[in-house]
N, C-alpha and C positions, 0 to 999 in steps of 0.2 A: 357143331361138328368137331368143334375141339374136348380134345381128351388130355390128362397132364401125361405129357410125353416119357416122365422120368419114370411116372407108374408100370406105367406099362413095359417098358424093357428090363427096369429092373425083376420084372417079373415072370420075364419070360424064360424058356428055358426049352432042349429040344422036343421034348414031349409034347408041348402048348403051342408052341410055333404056328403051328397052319393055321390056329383056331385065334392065337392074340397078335397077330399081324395088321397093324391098324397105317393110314396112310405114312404119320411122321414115323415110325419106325422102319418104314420099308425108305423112307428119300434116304433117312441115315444110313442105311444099310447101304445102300444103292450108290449114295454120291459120298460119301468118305469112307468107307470101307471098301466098295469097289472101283473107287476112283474114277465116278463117271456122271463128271458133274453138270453136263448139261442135260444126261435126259434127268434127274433127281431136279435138277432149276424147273423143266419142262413140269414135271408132276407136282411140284408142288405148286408152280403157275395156277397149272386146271387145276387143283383145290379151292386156290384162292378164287378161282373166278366163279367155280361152284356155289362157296359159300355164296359171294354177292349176288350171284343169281338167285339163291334161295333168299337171301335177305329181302330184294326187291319184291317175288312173288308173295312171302309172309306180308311183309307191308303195306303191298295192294292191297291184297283181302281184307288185312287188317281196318283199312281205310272203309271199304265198300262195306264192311259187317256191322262196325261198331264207329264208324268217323273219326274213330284215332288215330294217327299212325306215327311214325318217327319225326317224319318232317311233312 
């Protein structure tokens, strides 16, 4: 779920906005540009805990389909 952050904003512009709004451009926007850095900590938190939710559920399956898995 990661994107390179640099791409993306440099490429945004107001026309694309609604449509290239992706999570790390909205915390930057959010917590140093609007100076509000605890709900920007907060969202970025729940990304981070998304990803690792998705990481564990990929994993499992991954074990129960094919016996492999990370660890």
């Amino acid at each position: 779920m990661a994107v390179g952050f640099e791409k993306i904003y440099l490429l945004q512009n107001p026309l694309n906005l609604s449509t290239s709004e992706i999570i790390a451009t909205y915390v930057y926007k959010i917590g140093l540009l609007n100076a509000n850095f605890s709900f920007a900590t907060a969202v970025g938190l729940f990304n981070s805990l998304v990803n690792l939710v998705l990481l564990l559920l990929v994993n499992a399956f991954a074990r129960r389909v094919s016996g492999n898995s990370l660890w």
